[in-house]
KEMIVO-864114 format. One record per residue (C-alpha): residue number from 0; residue in three letters; y, x, z. Coordinates in nm, 4 decimals. Each point is the difference from the previous one (the first is absolute). Layout:
{atom NUM,"Ala",{Y,X,Z}},
...
This chain:
{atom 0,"Unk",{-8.8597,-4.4344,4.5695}},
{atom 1,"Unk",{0.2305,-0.2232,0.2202}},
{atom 2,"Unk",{0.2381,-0.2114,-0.1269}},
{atom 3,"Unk",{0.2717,-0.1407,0.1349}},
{atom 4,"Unk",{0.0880,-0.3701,0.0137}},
{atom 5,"Unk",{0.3727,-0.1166,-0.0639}},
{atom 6,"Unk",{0.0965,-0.3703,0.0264}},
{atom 7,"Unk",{0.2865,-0.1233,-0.2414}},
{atom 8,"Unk",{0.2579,-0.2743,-0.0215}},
{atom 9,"Unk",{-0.2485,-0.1724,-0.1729}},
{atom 10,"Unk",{-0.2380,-0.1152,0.2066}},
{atom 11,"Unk",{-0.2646,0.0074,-0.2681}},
{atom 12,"Unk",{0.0293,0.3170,-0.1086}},
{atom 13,"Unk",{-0.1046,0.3166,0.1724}},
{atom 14,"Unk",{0.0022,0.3675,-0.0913}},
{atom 15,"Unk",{-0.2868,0.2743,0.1033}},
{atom 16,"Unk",{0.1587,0.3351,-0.0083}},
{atom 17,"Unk",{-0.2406,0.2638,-0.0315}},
{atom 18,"Unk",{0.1099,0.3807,0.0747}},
{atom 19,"Unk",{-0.0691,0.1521,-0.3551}},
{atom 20,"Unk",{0.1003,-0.1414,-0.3383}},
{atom 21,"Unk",{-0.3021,-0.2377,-0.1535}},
{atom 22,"Unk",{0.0994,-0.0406,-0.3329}},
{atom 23,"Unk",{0.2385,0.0818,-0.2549}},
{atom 24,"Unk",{0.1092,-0.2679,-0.1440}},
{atom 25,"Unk",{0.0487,-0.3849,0.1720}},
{atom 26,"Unk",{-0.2052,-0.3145,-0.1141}},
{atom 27,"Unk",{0.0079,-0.3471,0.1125}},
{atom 28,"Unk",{-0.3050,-0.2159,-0.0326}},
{atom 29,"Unk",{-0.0369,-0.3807,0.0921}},
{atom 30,"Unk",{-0.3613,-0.0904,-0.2177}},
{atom 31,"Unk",{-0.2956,0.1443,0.0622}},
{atom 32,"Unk",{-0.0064,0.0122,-0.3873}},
{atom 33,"Unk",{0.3641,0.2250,0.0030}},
{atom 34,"Unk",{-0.2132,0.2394,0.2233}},
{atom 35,"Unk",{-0.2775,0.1121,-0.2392}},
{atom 36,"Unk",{0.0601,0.3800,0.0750}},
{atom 37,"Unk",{0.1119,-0.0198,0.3466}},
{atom 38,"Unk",{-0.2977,-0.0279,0.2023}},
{atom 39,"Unk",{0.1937,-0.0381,0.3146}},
{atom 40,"Unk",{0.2382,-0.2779,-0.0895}},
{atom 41,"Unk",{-0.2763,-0.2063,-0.1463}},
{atom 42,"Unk",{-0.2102,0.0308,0.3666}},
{atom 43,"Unk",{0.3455,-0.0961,0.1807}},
{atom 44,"Unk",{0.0934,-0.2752,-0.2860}},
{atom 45,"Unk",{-0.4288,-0.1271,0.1086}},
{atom 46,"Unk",{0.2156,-0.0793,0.3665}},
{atom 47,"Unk",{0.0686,-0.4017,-0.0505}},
{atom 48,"Unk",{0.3297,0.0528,0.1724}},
{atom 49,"Unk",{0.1139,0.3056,-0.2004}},
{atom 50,"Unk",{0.2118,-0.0926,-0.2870}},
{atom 51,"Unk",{0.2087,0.3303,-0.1451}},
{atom 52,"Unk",{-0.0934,0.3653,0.0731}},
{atom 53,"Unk",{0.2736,0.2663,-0.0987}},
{atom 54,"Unk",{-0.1298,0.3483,-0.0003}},
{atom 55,"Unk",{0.2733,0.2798,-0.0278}},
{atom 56,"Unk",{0.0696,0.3748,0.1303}},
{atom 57,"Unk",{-0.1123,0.0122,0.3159}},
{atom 58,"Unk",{-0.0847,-0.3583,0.1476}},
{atom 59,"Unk",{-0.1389,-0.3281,-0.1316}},
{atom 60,"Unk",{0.1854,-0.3444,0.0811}},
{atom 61,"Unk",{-0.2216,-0.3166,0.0159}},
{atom 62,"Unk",{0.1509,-0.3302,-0.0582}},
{atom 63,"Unk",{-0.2289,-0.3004,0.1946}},
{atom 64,"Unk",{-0.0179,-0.3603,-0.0896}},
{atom 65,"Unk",{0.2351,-0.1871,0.2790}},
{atom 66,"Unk",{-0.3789,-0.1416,0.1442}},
{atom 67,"Unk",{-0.0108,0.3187,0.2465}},
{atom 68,"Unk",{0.2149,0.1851,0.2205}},
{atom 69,"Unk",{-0.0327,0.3925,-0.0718}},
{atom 70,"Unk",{-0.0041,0.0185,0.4157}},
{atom 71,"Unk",{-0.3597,-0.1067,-0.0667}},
{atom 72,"Unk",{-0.1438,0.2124,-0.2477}},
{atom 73,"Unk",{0.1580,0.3145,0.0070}},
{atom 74,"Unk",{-0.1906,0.2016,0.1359}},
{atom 75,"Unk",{-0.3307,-0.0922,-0.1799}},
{atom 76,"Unk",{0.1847,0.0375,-0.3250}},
{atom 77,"Unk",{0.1846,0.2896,0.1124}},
{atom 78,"Unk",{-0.3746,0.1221,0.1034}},
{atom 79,"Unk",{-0.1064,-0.1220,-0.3441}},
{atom 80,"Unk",{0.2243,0.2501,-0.2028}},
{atom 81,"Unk",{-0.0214,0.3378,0.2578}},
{atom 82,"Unk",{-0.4103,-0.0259,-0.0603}},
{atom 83,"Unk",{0.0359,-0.0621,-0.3908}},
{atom 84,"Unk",{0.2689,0.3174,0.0107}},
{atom 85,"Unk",{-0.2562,0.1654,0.1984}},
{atom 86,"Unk",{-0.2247,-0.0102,-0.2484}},
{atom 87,"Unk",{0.2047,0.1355,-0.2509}},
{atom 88,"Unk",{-0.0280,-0.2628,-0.2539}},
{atom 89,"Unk",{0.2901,-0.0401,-0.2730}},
{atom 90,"Unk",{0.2611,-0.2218,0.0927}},
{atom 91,"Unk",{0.0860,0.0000,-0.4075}},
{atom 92,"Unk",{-0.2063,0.1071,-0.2674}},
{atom 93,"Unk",{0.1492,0.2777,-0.2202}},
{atom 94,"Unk",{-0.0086,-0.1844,-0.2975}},
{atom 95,"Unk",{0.2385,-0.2372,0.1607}},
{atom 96,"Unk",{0.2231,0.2464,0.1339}},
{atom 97,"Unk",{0.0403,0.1290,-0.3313}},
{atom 98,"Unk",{0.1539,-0.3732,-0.0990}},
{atom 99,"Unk",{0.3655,-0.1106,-0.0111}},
{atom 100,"Unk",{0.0889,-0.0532,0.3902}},
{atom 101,"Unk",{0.1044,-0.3172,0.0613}},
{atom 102,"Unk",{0.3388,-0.0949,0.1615}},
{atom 103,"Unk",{-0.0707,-0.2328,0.3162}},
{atom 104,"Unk",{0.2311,-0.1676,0.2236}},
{atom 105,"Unk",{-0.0245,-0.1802,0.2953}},
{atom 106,"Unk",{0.2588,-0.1734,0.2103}},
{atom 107,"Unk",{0.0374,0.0572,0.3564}},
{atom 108,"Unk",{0.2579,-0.2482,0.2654}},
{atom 109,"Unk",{0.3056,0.1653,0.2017}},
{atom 110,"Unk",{0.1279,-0.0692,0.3086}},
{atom 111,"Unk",{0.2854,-0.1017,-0.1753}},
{atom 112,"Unk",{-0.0531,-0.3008,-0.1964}},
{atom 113,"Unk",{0.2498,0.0324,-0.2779}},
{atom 114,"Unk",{-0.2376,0.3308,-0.1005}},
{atom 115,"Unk",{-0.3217,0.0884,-0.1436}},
{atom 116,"Unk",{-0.1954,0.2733,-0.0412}},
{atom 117,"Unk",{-0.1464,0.1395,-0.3493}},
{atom 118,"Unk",{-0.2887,0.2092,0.0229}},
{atom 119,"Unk",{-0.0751,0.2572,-0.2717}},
{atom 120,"Unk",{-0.3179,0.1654,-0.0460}},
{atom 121,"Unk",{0.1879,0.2994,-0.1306}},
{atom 122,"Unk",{0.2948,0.2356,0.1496}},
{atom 123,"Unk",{0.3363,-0.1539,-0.1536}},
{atom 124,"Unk",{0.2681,0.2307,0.1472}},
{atom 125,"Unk",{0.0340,0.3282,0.2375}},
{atom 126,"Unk",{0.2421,-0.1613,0.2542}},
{atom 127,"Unk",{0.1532,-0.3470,0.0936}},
{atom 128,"Unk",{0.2603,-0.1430,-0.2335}},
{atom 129,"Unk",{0.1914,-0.3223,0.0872}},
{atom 130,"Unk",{0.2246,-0.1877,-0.2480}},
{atom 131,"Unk",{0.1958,-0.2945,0.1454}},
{atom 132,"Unk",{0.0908,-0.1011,-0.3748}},
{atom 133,"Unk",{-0.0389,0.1012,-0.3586}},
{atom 134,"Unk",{0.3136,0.2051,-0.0051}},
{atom 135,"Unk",{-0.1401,0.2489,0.2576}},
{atom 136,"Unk",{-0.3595,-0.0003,-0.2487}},
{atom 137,"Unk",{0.0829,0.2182,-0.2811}},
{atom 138,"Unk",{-0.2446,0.2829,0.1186}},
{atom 139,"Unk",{-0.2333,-0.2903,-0.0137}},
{atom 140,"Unk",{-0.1289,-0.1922,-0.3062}},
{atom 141,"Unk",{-0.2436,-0.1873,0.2144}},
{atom 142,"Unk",{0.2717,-0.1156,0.2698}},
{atom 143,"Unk",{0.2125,-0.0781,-0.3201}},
{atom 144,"Unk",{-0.2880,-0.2144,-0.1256}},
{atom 145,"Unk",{-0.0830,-0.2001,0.2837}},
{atom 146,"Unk",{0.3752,-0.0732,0.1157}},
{atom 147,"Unk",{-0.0283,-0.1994,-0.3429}},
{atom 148,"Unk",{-0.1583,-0.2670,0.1660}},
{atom 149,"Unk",{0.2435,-0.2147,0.2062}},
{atom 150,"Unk",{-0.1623,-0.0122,0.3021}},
{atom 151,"Unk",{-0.0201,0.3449,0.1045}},
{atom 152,"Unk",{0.2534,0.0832,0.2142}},
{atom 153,"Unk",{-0.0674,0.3949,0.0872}},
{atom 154,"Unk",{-0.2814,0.2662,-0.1079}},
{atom 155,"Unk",{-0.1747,0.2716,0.2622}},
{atom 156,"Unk",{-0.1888,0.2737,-0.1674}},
{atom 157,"Unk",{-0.2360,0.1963,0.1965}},
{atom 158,"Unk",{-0.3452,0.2412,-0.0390}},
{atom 159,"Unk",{-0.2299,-0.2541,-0.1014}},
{atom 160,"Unk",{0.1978,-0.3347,0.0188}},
{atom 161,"Unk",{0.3043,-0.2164,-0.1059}},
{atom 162,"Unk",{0.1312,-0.2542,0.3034}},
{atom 163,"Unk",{0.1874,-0.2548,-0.2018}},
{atom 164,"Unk",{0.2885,-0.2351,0.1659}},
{atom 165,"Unk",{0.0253,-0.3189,-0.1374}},
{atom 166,"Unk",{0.2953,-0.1946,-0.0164}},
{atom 167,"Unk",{0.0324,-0.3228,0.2483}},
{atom 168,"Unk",{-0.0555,-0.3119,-0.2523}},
{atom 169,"Unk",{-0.3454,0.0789,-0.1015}},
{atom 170,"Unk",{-0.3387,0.0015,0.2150}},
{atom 171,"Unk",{-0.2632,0.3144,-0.0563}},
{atom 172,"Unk",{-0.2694,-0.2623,-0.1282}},
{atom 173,"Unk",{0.2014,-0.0496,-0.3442}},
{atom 174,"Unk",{0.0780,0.3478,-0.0564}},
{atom 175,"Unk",{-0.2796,0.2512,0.0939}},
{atom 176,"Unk",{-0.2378,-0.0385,-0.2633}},
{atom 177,"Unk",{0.2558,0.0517,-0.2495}},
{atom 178,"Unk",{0.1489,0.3253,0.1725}},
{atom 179,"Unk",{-0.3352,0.1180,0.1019}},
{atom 180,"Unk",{-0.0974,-0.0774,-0.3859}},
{atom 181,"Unk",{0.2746,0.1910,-0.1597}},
{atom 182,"Unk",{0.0104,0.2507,0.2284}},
{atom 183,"Unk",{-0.3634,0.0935,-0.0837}},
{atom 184,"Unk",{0.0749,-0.0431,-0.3752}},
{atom 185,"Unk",{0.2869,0.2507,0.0290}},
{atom 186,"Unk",{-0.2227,0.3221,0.1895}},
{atom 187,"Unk",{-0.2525,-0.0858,-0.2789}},
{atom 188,"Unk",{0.2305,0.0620,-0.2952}},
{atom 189,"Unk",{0.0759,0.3356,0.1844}},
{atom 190,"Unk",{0.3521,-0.1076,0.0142}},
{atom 191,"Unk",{0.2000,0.2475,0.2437}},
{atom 192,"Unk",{0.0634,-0.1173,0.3868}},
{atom 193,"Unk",{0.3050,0.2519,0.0457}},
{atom 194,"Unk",{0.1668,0.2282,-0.2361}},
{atom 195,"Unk",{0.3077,0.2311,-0.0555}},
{atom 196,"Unk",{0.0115,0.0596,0.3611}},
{atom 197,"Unk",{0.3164,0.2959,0.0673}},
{atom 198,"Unk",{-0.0524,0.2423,0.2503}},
{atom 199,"Unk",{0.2718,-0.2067,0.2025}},
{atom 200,"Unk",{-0.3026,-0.1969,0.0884}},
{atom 201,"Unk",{-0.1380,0.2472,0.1823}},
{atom 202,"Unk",{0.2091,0.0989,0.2667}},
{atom 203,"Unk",{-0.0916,-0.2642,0.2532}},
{atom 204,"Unk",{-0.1541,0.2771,0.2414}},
{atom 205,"Unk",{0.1731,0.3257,-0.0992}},
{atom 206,"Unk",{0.2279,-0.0227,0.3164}},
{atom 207,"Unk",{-0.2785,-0.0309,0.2260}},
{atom 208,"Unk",{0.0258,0.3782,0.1213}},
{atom 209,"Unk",{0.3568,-0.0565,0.1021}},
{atom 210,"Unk",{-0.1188,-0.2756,0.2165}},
{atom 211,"Unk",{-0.0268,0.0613,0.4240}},
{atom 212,"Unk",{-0.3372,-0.0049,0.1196}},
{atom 213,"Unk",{0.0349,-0.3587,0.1193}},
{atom 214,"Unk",{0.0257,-0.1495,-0.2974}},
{atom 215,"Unk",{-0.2462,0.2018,-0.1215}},
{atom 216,"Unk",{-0.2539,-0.0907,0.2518}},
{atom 217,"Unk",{0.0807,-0.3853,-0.0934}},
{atom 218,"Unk",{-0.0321,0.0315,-0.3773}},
{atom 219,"Unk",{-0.3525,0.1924,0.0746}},
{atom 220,"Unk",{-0.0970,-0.2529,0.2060}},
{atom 221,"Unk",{0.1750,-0.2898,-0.2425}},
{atom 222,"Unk",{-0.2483,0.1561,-0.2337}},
{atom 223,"Unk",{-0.2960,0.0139,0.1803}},
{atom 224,"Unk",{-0.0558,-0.3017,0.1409}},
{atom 225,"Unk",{0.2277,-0.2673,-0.1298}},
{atom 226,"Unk",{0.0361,0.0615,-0.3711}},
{atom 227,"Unk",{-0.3791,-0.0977,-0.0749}},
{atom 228,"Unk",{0.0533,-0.3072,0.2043}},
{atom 229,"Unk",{0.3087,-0.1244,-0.1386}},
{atom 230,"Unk",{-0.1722,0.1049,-0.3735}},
{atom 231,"Unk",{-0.2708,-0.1952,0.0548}},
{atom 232,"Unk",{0.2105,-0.2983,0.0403}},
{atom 233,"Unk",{0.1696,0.0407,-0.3066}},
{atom 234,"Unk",{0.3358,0.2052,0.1496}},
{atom 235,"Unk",{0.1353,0.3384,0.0585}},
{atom 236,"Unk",{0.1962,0.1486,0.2727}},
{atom 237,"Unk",{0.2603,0.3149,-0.0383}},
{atom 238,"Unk",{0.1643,0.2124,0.2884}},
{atom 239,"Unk",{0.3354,-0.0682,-0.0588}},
{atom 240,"Unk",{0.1934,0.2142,0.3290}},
{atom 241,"Unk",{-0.0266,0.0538,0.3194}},
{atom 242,"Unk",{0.3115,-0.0535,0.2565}},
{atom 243,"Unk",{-0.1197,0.2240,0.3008}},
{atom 244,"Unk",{0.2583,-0.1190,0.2120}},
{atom 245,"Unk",{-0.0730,-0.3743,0.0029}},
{atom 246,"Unk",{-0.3645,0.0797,-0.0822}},
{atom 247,"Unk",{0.0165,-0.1848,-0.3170}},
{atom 248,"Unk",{-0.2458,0.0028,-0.2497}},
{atom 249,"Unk",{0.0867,-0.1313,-0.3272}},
{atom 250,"Unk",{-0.2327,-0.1103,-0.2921}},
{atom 251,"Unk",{0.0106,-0.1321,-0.3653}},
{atom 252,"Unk",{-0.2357,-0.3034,-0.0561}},
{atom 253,"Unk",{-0.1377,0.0044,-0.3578}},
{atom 254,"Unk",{-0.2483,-0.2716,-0.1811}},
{atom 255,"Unk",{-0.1351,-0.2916,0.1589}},
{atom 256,"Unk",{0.1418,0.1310,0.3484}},
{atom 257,"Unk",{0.3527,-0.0365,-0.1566}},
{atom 258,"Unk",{0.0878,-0.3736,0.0969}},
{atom 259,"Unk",{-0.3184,-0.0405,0.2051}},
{atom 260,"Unk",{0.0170,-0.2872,0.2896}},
{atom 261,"Unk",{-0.1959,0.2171,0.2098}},
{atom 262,"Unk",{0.1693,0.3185,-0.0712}},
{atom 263,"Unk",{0.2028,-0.0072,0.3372}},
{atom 264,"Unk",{-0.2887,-0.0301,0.2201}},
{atom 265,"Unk",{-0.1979,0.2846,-0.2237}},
{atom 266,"Unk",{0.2782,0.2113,0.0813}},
{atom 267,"Unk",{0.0467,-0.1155,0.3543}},
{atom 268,"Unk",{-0.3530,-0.0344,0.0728}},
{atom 269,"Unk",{-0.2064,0.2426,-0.2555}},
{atom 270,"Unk",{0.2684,0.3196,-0.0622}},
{atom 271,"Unk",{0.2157,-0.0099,0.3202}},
{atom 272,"Unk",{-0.3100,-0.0103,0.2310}},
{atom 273,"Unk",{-0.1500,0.2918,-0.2001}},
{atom 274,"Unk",{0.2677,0.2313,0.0140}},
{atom 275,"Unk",{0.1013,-0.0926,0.3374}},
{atom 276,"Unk",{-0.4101,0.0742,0.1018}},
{atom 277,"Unk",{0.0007,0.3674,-0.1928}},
{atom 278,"Unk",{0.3889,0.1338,0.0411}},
{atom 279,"Unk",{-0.0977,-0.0665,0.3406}},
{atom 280,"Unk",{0.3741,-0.1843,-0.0155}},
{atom 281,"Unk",{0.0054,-0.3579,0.1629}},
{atom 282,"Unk",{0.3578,-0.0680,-0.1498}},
{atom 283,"Unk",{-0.0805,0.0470,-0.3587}},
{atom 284,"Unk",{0.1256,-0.2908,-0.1948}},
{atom 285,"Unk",{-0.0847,-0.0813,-0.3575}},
{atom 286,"Unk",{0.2509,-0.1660,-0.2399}},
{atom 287,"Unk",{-0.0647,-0.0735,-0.4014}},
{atom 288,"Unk",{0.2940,0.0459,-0.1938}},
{atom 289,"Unk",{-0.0784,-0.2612,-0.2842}},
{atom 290,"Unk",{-0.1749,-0.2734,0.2353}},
């Protein structure tokens, strides 16, 4: 089995996708001790420069002590884990999957440094929500929550993640253990993420059909190779239109994207170059309407 290797924002943190699911549930272990009935995390916990291994769904994330440089060891490790799947040991023993899963979080840097990314170890919504205050939460008793604390400025909701914006008179070192804390507390009381959502919600891509094939083409593309990009930093993009005649393309920036420094030259750079390269179209421009 190969997996795949997928640097993060954090440079001490790196995921190994594998191409079937491994597990059921998602555990995170950081003592050998924690690891009594996962035989894999206590080999990978033996490592001196491993400190947390995260084992969920389909890939396992490894957290290393800031001594080494993942560029390094990699591929042993990566090596490490395809021979010990190969084997078909148990990642978890059944008795512990039968347990209480554990809510983890970890925290992962933007581009944009007035937002940080929330990881879940379990799905929190079905599609992106963004609320830019608490008026615009009431689907959402989580956003409701955290806009409680007066440093958070907006809320991004999306698969497996929250971005979080925080207001410009605080630093990220006095606030993320308390957000990542209570955030973590809240998924473990089973509170709900989103609820009472209308079917107004849902309309975002019923006019699609209506749509000429040119915009078509840019929201397949939009899809295809810039959404997981732009997610993986903590943001979302949406196809907003598409003026033929000026060969406009223009797009909603959502979560840490929204405000970004280096949102211009993403779009300028990252987007613009894209489309231009597949529409075969060298005077495609790119314009956010909220940046």
């Amino acid at each position: 089995m190969k997996l795949q290797i997928h640097y993060t924002a954090d440079p001490t943190i790196i995921k190994l996708e594998a191409p079937k699911i491994l597990v059921k549930g998602s555990y995170e272990y950081s003592q050998p001790q924690e690891a009594t009935l996962s035989p894999l995390a206590q080999e990978l916990l033996a490592l001196p420069f491993i400190k947390t291994v995260f084992i969920s769904a389909n890939f396992i994330a490894l957290q290393a002590h800031p001594i080494i440089e993942w560029k390094d060891v990699i591929e042993e490790v990566t090596q490490q884990i395809e021979d010990y799947l190969k084997a078909e040991k148990p990642l978890v023993i059944e008795e512990e999957a039968t347990r209480k899963v554990p809510i983890t979080i970890y925290v992962e840097s933007t581009p944009n440094p007035m937002a940080m990314k929330f990881v879940a170890n379990k799905k929190l919504v079905d599609k992106v929500f963004e609320f830019k205050n608490v008026e615009e939460a009431t689907v959402s008793p989580l956003a409701q929550a955290l806009f409680q604390f007066p440093y958070v400025k907006e809320v991004f909701f999306d698969s497996h993640y929250i971005s979080i914006t925080r207001q410009p008179r605080v630093l990220w070192e006095e606030i993320i253990m308390e957000l990542r804390e209570f955030i973590r507390t809240y998924l473990m009381d089973n509170k709900p993420v989103i609820e009472g959502v209308t079917q107004e919600k849902e309309v975002q891509k019923k006019g699609l059909p209506t749509l000429d094939i040119h915009s078509r083409k840019i929201i397949a593309i939009l899809d295809q190779y810039v959404k997981p990009a732009v997610a993986s930093d903590g943001g979302h993009i949406q196809f907003v239109s598409y003026d033929k005649e000026a060969n406009l393309v223009k797009v909603l920036l959502q979560g840490a994207c929204s405000g970004c420094p280096s949102a211009k030259r993403t779009l300028k750079q990252g987007i613009e170059n894209i489309l231009r390269e597949l529409m075969k179209n060298e005077t495609i421009t790119v314009e956010a309407v909220n940046n």
